[in-house]
OpenMM code with the backbone's topology and positions (N, CA, C; nanometers):
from openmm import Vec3, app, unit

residues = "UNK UNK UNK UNK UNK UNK UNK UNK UNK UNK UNK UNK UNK UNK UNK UNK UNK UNK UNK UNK UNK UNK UNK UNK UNK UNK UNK UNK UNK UNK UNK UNK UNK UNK UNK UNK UNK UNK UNK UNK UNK UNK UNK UNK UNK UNK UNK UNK UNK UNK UNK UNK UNK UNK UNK UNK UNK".split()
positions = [
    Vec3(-0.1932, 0.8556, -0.5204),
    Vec3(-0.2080, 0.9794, -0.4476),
    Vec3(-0.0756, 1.0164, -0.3821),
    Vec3(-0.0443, 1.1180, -0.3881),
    Vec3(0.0993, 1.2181, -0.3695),
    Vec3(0.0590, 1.2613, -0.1920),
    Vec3(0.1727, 1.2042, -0.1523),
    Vec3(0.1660, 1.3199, 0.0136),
    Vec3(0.2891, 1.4022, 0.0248),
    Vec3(0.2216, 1.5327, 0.0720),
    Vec3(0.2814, 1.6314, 0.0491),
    Vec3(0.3263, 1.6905, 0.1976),
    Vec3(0.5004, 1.7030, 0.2307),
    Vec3(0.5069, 1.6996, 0.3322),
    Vec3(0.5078, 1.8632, 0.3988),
    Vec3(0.4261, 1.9357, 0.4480),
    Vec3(0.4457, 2.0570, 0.5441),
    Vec3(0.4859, 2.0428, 0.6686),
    Vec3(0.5161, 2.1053, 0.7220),
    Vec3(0.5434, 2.1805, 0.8627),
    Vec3(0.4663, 2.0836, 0.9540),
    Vec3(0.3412, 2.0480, 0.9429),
    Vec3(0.2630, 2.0439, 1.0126),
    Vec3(0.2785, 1.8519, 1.0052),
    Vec3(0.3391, 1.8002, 0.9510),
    Vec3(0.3269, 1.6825, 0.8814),
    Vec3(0.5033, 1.6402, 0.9125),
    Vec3(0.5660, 1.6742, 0.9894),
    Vec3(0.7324, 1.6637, 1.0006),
    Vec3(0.8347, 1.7055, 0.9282),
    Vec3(0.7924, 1.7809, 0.8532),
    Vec3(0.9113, 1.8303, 0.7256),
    Vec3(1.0070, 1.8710, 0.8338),
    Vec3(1.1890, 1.8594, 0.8465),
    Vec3(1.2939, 1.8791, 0.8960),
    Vec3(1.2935, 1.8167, 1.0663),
    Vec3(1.2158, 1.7867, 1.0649),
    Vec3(1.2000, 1.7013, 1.2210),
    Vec3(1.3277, 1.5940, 1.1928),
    Vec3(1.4010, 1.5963, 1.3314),
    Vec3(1.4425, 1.4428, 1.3507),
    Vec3(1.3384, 1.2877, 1.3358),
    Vec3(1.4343, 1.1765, 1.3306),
    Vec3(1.3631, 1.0821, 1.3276),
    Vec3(1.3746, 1.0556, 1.4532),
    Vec3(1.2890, 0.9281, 1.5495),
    Vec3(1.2735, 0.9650, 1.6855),
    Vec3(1.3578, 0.8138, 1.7104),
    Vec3(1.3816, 0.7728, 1.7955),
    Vec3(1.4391, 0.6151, 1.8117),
    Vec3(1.3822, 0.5172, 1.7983),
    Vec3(1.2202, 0.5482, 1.8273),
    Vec3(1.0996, 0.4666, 1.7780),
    Vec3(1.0765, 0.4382, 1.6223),
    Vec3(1.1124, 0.5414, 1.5310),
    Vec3(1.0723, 0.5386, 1.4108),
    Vec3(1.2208, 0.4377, 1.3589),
    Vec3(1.3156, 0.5076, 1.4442),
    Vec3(1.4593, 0.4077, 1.4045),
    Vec3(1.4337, 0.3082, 1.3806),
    Vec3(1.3685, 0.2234, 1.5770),
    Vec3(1.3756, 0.0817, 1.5226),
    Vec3(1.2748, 0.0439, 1.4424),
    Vec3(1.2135, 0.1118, 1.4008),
    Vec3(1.0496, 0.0742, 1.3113),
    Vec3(1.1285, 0.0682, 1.1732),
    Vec3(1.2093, 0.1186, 1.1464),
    Vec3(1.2597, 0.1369, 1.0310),
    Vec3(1.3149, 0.0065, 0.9657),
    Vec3(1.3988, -0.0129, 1.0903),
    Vec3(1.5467, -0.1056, 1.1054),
    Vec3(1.4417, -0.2638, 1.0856),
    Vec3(1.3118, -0.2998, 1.1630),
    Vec3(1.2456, -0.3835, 1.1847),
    Vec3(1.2084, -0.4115, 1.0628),
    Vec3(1.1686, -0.3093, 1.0040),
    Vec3(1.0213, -0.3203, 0.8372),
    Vec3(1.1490, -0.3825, 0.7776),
    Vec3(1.2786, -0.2777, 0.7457),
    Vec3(1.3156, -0.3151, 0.6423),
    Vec3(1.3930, -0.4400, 0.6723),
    Vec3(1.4139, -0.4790, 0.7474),
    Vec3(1.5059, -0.6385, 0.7890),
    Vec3(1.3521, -0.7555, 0.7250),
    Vec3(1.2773, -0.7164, 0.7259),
    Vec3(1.1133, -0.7684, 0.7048),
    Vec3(1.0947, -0.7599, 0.5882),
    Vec3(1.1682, -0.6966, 0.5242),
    Vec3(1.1423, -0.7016, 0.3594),
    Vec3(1.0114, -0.5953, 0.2996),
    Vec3(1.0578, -0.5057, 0.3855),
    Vec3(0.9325, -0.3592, 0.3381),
    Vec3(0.9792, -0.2770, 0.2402),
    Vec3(0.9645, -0.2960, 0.1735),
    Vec3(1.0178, -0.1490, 0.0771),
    Vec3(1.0517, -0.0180, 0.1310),
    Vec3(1.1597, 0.0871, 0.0775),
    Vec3(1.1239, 0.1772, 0.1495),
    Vec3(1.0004, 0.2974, 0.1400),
    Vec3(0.9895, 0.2779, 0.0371),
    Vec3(0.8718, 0.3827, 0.0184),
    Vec3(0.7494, 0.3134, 0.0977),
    Vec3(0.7446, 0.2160, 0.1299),
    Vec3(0.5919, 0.1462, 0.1915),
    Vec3(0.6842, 0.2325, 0.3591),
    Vec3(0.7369, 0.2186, 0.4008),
    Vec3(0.8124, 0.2579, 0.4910),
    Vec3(0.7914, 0.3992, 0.5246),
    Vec3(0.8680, 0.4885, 0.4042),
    Vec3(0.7897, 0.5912, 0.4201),
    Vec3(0.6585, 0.6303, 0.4381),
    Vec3(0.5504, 0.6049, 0.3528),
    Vec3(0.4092, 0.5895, 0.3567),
    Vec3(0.3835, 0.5572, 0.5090),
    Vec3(0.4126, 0.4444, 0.5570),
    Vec3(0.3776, 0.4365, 0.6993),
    Vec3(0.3816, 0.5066, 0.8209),
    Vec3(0.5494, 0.5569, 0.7522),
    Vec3(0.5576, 0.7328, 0.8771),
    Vec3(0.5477, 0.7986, 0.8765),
    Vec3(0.4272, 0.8203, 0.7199),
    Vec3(0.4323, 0.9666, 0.6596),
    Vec3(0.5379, 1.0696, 0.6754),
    Vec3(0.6593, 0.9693, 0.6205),
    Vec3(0.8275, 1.0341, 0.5792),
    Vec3(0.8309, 1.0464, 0.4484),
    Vec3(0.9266, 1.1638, 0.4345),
    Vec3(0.9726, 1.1177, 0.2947),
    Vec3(1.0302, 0.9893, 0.2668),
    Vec3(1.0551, 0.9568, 0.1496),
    Vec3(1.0935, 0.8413, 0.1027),
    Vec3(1.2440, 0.8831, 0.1202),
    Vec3(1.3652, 0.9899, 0.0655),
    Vec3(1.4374, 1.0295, 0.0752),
    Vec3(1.5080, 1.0354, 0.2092),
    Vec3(1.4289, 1.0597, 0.3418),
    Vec3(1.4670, 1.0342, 0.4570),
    Vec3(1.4964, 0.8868, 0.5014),
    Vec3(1.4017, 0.8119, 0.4691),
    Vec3(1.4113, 0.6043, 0.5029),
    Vec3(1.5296, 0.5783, 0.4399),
    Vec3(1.5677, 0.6580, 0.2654),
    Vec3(1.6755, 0.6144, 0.2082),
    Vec3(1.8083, 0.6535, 0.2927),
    Vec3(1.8065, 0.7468, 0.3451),
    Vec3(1.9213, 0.8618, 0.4007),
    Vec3(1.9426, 0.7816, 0.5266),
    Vec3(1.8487, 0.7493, 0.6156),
    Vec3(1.8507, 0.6929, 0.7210),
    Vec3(1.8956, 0.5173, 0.6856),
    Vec3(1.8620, 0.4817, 0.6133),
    Vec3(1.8900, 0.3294, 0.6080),
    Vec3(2.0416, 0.3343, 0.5285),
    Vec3(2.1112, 0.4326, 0.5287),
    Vec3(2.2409, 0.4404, 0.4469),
    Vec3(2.3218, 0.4340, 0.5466),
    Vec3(2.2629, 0.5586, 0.6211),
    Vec3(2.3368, 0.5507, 0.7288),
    Vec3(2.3424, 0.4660, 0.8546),
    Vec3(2.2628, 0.4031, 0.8876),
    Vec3(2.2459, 0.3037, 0.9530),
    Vec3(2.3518, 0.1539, 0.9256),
    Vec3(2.2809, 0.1336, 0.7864),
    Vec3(2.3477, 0.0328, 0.7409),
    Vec3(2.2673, -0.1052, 0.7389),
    Vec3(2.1938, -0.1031, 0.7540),
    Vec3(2.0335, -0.1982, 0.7496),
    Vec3(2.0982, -0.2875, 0.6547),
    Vec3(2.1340, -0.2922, 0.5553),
    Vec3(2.1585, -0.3494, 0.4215),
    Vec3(2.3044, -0.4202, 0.4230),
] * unit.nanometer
topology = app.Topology()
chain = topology.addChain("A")
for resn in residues:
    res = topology.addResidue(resn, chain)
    for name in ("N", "CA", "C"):
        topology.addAtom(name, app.Element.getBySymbol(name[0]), res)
């Protein structure tokens, strides 16, 4: 099943510092990012963008 992101659902929202370290946590944890996404109902494209820039890896 496909989630589809609107307006109403965070499309162009910042990520918040909470979701940061949630991010930074999963993936040091060995989460995939798309399970990642799924969890913050993010795009997958954003966890990637964000964990680039971060540097998680």
């Amino acid at each position: 099943m496909h989630t589809y992101f609107t307006p109403e659902n965070k499309k162009g929202k910042h990520l918040s510092p909470e979701e940061r370290g949630k991010i930074e946590a999963w993936f040091n944890d060995g989460v995939s990012r798309r399970e990642i996404a799924r969890r913050l109902e993010r795009s997958h494209a954003t966890i990637n963008n964000e964990i680039k820039q971060r540097s998680f890896d």
